[in-house]
N, C-alpha and C positions, 0 to 999 in steps of 0.2 A: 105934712101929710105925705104918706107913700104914694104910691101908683106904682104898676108893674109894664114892663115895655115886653113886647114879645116881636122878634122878627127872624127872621133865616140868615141863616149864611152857613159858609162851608163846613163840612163837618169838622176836616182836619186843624182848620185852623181854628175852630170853638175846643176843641183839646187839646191845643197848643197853648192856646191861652190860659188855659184853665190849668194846666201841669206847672205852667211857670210862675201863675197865680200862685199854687198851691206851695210851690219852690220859695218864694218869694212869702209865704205865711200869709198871703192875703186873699179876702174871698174876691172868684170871679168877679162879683157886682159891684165891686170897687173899684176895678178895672177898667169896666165900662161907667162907672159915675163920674172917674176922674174926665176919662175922653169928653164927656157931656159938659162937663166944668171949664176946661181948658179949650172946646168950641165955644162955647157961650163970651169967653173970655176974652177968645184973641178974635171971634168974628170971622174965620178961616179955617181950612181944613189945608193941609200940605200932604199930599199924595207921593212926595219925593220923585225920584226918577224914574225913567222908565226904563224899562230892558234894553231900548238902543240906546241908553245913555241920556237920551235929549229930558230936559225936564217937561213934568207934568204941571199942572195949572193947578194954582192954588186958588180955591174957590172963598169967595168970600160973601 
């Protein structure tokens, strides 16, 4: 069964995604199904670094 997720975020970087999507031959919603797979999977989210260098907290 499908379901549809609806939520905000930046303009720029939702057509960022979606250009490189499209570069790349696959649809936006792939992109985000992978992201949903690969949380479910590892139990964690990795934020990488942050601007001063120091790392961010991987949330689990």
């Amino acid at each position: 069964m499908k379901t549809t997720v609806m939520f905000k975020t930046d303009k720029k970087r939702k057509e960022a995604v979606q250009k490189l999507a499209k570069k790349w031959g696959i649809p936006f919603s792939a992109i985000m199904n992978q992201l949903m797979r690969d949380f479910i999977e590892r139990g964690e989210l990795d934020f990488g670094r942050k601007s001063d260098g120091s790392s961010s907290p991987i949330l689990h």
